[in-house]
C-alpha positions as CSV (number, residue, x, y, z in Angstrom):
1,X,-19.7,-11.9,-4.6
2,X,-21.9,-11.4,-1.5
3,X,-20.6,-12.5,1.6
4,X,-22.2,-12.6,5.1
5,X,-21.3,-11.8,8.9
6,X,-18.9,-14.7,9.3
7,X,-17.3,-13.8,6.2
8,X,-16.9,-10.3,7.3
9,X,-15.4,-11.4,11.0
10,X,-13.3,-13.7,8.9
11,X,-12.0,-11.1,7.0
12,X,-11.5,-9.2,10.2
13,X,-9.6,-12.1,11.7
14,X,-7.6,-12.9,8.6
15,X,-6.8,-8.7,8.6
16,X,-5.2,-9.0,11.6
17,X,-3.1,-12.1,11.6
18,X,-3.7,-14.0,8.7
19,X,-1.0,-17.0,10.4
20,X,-3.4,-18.3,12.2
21,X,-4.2,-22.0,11.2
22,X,-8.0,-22.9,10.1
23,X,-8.4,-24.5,13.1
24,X,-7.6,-21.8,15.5
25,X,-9.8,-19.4,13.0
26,X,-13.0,-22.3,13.4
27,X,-12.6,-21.9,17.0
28,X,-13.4,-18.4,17.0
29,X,-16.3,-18.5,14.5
30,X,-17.5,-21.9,15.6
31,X,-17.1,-23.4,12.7
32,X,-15.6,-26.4,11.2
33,X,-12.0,-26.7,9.9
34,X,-13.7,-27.6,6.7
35,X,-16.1,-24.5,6.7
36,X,-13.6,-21.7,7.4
37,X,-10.9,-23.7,5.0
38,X,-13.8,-23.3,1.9
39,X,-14.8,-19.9,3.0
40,X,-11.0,-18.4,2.6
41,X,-10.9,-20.4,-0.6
42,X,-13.7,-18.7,-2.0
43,X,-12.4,-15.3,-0.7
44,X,-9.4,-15.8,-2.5
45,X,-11.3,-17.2,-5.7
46,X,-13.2,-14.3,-6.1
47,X,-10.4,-12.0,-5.4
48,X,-11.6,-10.5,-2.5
49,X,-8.3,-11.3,-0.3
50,X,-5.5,-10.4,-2.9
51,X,-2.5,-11.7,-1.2
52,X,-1.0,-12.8,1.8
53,X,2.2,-10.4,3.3
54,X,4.5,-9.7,6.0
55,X,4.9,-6.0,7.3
56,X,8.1,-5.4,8.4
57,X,8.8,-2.6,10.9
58,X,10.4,0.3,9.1
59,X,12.1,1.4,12.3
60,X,14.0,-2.1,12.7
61,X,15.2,-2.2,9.0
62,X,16.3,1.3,9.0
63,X,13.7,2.9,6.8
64,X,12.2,4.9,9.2
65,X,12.0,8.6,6.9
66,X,8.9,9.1,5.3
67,X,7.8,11.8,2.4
68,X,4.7,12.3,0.6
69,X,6.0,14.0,-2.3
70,X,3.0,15.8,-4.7
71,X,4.1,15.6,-8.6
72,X,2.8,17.8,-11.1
73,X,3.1,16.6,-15.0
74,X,4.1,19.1,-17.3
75,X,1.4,17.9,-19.5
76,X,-1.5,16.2,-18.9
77,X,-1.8,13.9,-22.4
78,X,-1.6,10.2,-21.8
79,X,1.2,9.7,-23.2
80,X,2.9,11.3,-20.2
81,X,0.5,9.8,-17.4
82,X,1.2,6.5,-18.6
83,X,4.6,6.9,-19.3
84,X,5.0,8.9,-15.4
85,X,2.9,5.8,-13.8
86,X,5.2,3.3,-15.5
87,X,8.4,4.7,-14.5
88,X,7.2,5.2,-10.9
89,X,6.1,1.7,-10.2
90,X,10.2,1.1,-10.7
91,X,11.0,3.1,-7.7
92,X,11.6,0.8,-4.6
93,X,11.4,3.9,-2.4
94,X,7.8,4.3,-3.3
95,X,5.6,2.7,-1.1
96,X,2.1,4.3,-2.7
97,X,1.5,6.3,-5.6
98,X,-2.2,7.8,-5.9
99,X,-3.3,9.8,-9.3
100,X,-5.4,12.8,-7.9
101,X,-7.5,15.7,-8.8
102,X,-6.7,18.9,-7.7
103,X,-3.6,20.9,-7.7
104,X,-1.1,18.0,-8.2
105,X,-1.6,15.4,-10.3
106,X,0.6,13.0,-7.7
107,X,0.6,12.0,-4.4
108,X,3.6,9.6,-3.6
109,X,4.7,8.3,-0.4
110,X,8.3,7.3,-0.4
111,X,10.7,5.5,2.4
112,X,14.4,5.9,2.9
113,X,16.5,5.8,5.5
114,X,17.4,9.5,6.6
115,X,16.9,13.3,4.8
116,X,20.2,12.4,2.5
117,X,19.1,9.2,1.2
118,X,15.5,11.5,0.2
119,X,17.8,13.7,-1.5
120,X,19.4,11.8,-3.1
121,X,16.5,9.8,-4.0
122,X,14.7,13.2,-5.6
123,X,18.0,13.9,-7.5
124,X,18.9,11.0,-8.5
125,X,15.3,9.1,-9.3
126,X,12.1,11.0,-9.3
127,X,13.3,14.5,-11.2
128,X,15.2,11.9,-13.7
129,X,11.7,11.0,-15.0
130,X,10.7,13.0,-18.1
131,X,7.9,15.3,-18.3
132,X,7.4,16.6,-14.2
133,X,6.4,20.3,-14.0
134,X,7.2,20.4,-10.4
135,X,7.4,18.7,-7.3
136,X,6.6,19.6,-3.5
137,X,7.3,17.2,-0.6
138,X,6.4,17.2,3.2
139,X,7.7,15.0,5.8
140,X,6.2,12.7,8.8
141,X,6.8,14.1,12.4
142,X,5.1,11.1,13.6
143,X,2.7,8.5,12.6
144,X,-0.5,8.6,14.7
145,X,-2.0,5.7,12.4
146,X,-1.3,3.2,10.3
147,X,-3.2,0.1,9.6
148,X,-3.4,-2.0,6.3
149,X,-7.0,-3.3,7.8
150,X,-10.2,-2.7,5.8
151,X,-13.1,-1.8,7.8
152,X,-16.2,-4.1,6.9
């Protein structure tokens, strides 16, 4: 699907508060209720806007201890990637999981609530899963940015 400016600054607009009624949105982009109403529709049809979600502040829910933990497989067949991938997708503490190149095969980044809740999430989770070679994790000092937005 193509799409065009208006599109693009609906996107924008969407990206950073996607609450806002159609009619606030058309007053922005001079458009009609109508017009901006089919233009998300077809944004969502063609799968271009995924889903619609709330971010919650980690700080206020008490899940304010983030890890990027790098896993390396044992074994590389894809038996073990796929069987690694499913497994991890079970972990609620896993916020992201990205399969890389270079010298780990993993990059994970996980959110608990303090250092012993990590622990006890490598004991008790992550080294359970069959067929990691080794792990190595790192831990935020402080975010300088986060943003779910997509630069178009």
């Amino acid at each position: 699907m193509t799409f065009d400016a208006i599109d693009r600054e609906l996107l924008h607009l969407l990206q950073s508060n996607s609450k806002q009624t159609n009619k606030a949105l058309s007053h922005q982009l001079n458009l009609s209720v109508t017009a901006v109403y089919e233009r998300i529709r077809k944004l969502e049809k063609s799968g271009i806007v995924k889903q619609y979600v709330a971010l919650v502040d980690k700080n206020k829910v008490q899940k304010d201890f983030v890890a990027f933990c790098h896993v390396k497989l044992v074994q590389h067949s894809q038996e073990y990637v796929v069987m690694f991938e499913r497994e991890v997708k079970q972990l609620n503490e896993v916020l992201e999981c990205y399969h890389l190149s270079g010298d780990y095969d993993y990059l994970l980044k996980v959110l608990v609530k303090d250092m012993k809740a990590f622990r006890e999430f490598m004991v008790e989770k992550l080294t359970k899963i069959n067929h990691i070679g080794s792990t190595h994790s790192m831990f935020m000092i402080n975010e300088v940015k986060h943003t779910t937005a997509i630069s178009l």
